[in-house]
N, C-alpha and C positions, 0 to 999 in steps of 0.2 A: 557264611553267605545266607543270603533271605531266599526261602522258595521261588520268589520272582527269577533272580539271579541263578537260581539252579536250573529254574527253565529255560532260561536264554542261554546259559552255557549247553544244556543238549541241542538246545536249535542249533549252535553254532557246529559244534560236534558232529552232530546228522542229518541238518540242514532238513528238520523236522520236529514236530513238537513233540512231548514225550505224551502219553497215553496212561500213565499210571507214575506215582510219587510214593514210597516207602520208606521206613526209617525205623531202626533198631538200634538200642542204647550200649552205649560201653557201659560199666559195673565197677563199683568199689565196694572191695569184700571189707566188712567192718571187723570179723576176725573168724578165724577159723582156717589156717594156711596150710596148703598143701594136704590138706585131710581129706580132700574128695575123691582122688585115685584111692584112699586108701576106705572105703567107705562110712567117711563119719561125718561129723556135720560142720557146712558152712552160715555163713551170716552176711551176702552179699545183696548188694541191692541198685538195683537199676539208676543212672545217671541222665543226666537234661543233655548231655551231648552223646555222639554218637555217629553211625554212618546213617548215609541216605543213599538210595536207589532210585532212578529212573529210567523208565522203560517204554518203549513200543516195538509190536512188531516190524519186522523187516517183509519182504520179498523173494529174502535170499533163503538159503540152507543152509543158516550159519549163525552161528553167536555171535557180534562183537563186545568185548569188554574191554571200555574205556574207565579211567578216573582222576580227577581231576587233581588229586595228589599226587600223582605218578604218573611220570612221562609215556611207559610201555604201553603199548595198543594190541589187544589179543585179538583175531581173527579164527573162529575154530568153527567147521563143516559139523555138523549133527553127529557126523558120525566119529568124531574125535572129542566124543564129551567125559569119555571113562578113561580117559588116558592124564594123568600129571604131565604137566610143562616140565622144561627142563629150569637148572637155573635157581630153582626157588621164584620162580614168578609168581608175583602177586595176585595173581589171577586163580591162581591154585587154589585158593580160599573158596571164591565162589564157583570154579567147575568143580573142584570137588563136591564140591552142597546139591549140586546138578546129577552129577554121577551118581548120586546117591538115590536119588528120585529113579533113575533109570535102575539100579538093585533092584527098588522095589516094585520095578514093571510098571510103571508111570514111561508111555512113551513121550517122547518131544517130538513133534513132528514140523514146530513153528522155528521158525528164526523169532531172534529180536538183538534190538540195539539200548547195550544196558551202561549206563554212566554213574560211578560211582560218585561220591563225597565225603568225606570223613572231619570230624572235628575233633575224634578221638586222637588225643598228643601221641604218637608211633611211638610203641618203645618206651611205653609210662607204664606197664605194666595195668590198664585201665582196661584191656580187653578187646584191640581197635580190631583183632581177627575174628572175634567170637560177634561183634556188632555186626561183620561183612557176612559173615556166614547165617546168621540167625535171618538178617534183612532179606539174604538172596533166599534163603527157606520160607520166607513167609512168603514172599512174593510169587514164588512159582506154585507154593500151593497156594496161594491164592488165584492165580493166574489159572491154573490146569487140573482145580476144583477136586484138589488131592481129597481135601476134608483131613487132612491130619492134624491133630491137636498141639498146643504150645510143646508140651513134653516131647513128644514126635519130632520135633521140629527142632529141638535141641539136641535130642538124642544125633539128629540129622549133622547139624553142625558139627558137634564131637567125632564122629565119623569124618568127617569131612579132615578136620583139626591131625588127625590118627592117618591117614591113611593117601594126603594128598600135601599135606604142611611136613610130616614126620616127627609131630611131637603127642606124645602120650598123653595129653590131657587129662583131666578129669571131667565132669558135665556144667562144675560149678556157673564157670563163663558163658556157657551157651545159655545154662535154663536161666541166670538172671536176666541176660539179655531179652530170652522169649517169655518169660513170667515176672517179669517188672509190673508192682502196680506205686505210682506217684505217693511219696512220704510212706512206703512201707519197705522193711527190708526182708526177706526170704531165709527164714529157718530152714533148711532144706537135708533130710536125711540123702547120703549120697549113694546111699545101699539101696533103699529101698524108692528111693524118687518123693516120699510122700513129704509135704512142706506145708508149713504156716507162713501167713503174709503177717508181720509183727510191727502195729505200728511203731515207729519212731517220733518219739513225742522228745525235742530238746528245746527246754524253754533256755535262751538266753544263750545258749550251748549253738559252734557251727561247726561241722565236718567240714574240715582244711585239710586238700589234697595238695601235697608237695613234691612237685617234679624234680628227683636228680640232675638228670639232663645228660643220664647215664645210661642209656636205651639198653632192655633186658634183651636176651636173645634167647629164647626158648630152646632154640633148633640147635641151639651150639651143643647141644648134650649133657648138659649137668641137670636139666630138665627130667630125661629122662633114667642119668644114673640114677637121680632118686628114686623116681619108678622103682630100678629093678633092685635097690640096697633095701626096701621095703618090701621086696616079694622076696627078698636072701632071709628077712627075717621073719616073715609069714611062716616059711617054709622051713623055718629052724624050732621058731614055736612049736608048728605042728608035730614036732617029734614026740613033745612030752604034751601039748593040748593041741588038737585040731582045730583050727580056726581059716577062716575062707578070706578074712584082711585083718591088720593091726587095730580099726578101729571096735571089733568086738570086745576088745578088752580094757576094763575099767585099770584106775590105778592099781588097786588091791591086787586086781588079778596077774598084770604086768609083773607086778612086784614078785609071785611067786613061780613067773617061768620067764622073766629076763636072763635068767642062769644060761637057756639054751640057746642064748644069740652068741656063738663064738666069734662073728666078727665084730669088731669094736666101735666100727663105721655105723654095720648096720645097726646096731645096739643104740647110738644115739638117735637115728633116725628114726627107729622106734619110738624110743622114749618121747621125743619132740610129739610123734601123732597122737600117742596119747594121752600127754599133758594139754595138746590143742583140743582135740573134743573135747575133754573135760572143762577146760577155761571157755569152750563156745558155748556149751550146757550152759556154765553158772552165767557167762556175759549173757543172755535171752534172759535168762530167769531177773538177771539184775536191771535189765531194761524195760521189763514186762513190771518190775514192783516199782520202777523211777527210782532206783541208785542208780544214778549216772557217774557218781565218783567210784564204785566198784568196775562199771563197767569199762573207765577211762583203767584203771588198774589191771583190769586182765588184758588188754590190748597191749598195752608195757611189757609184760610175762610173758606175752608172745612173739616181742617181737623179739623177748631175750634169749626167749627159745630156738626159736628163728635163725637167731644169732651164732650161738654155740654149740646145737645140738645137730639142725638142721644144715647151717653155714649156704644160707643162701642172701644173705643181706649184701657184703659187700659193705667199702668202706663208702660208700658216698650214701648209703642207705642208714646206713649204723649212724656218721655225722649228722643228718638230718634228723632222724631219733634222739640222739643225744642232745642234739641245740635244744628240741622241743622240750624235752623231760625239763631242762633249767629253766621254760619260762612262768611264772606264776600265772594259775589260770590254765593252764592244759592241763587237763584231766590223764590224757593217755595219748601215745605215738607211737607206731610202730609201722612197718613193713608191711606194704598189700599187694597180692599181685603174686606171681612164682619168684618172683625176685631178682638176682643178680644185676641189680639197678632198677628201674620206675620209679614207684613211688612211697609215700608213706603216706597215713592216712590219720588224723588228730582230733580230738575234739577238743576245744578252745574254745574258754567262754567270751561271751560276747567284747565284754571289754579290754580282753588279753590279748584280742585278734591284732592290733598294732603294731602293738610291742614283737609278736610272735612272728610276725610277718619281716618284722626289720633285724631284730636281735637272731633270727633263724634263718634267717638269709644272708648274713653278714658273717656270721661261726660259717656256714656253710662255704663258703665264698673262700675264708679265710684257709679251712683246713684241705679241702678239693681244689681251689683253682677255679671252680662251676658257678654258673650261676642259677640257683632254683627258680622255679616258678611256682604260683599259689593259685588254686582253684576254689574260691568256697562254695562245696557239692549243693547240688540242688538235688533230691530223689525223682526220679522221671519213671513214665511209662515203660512197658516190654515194647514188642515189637507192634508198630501198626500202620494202615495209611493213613494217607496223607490227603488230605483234601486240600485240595487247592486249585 
């Protein structure tokens, strides 16, 4: 939808125009999976779609949240902003982000009438919660002149994500969302918060997102066992080295206290986090000197990692991987997102993009029953307004 059309649908909505227009990107992590709960580093970077928010005060003593992807209409008095819906309702996303503001002693004492949009694909593992959550964060501290910084404001969401969604996040999704800058992607340490903007320079080379059409589910809990099969092995490490996450330890080191992960489980899920930092290391280093064919090569390694260690691919994720690896001209495919369906993430030179698109669509088609879809990524801004 064009801004025009987002404005006419709040008129319609609130039979009012709206007052303010914001927008926050969804994220495709180029590599680096599932290593941010465990503090080590991602390689995500801001997207050209995304949600939008629209907003004006009300009258009343009350929030309403509408959206126009979703039928349900939330109606909530000021004084029911800290409390979770029931249900898993979608609204959870952005009063959670609210609730959060009121933690930190920011009162609300206005109503308003806020109308979502989203053009992030649900369930593509592309981040459609972390855009709703970053968007409604910027917006109220913009709105009630919080002054909190991008980081603040993700740190916000993840809260939010944790505590109102029920799924253990890490910060990955939130800070790309709120630290997106256009054609760069975010080196981001997830211990320490401290990040480089790296540009992304692919001459002839395009980032092809392909949707399963196998919508992931965070909330269903295998989300979270990983979580805790990661802190079974923190905490087994620690017996014979003290360490505070798996990603403190290099391979070398891994290699001389894996002995103390008795469970078998958590043993691979280790091993996955830190073969992944270490392939996110070298892919930056490789995109920073322009090997773009090493960097298409570590993406592969991880999603094999992904695959067998990790076991969050799933067979329509793993299929869409494997079509891509046979076609000449893709450098690397693999698994983006926490998994268990969305998407996969490629880079494909320019003249391989046809063939890739038909031959990778039709394996897919053939082995799943599904039919994918193709995005070719655009890099976009973090969170910001809208003028209009």
């Amino acid at each position: 939808m064009t801004i025009e059309q987002l404005k006419s649908a709040y008129e319609v909505a609130y039979q009012k125009s709206a007052t303010d227009i914001f927008f926050s990107p969804g994220r495709v992590n180029l590599i680096g999976e599932h290593t941010d709960y465990n503090g080590g580093f991602v390689f995500p970077c801001a997207l050209s779609f995304g949600t939008y928010l629209l907003m004006a005060p009300n009258n009343e003593q009350k929030i309403n949240f509408r959206s126009l992807n979703i039928d349900a209409v939330y109606s909530l008095e000021l004084t029911q902003l800290t409390t979770p819906l029931p249900n898993k309702a979608w609204a959870n996303y952005p009063l959670g982000v609210i609730a959060q503001f009121i933690k930190r002693g920011v009162s609300i004492t206005q109503g308003y009438d806020i109308l979502f949009w989203g053009n992030v694909p649900a369930g593509a593992g592309l981040s459609s919660s972390a855009a709703m959550e970053v968007v409604t964060a910027f917006a109220f501290n913009e709105l009630l002149g919080t002054g909190y910084d991008r980081t603040e404001l993700a740190k916000i969401g993840q809260a939010s994500e944790h505590e109102f969604a029920g799924v253990m996040c890490g910060i990955m999704d939130q800070f790309a969302s709120a630290q997106g800058k256009k054609d760069h992607a975010i080196y981001l340490n997830c211990d320490t918060l401290a990040f480089d903007l790296v540009p992304v320079k692919l001459e002839g080379i395009k980032v092809v997102i392909s949707n399963t059409h196998s919508p992931h589910h965070l909330d269903s809990g295998a989300y979270n066992d990983r979580v805790r099969q990661c802190q079974l092995a923190v905490q087994q490490i620690s017996a014979v080295r003290p360490i505070k996450n798996l990603a403190e330890l290099l391979q070398a080191d891994f290699e001389q206290v894996e002995h103390a992960i008795t469970d078998e489980v958590a043993h691979r899920r280790a091993r996955h986090v830190v073969g992944e930092v270490q392939r996110t290391k070298d892919a930056v280093e490789a995109l920073q000197q322009g090997n773009i064919e090493l960097f298409g090569k570590l993406m592969t390694q991880s999603h094999i990692s992904l695959r067998d260690d990790y076991e969050v691919t799933g067979p329509e994720l793993d299929a869409l991987a494997e079509a891509a690896w046979k076609v000449e001209g893709v450098l690397g495919s693999r698994m983006t997102g926490g998994g268990f369906g969305g998407c996969t993430v490629s880079l494909v030179r320019d003249e391989a993009i046809p063939t890739f698109l038909e031959q990778v669509g039709a394996e897919y088609t053939e082995k799943t029953g599904l039919k994918a879809d193709f995005y070719i990524a655009e890099i976009g801004d973090g969170a910001h307004r809208v003028n209009a």
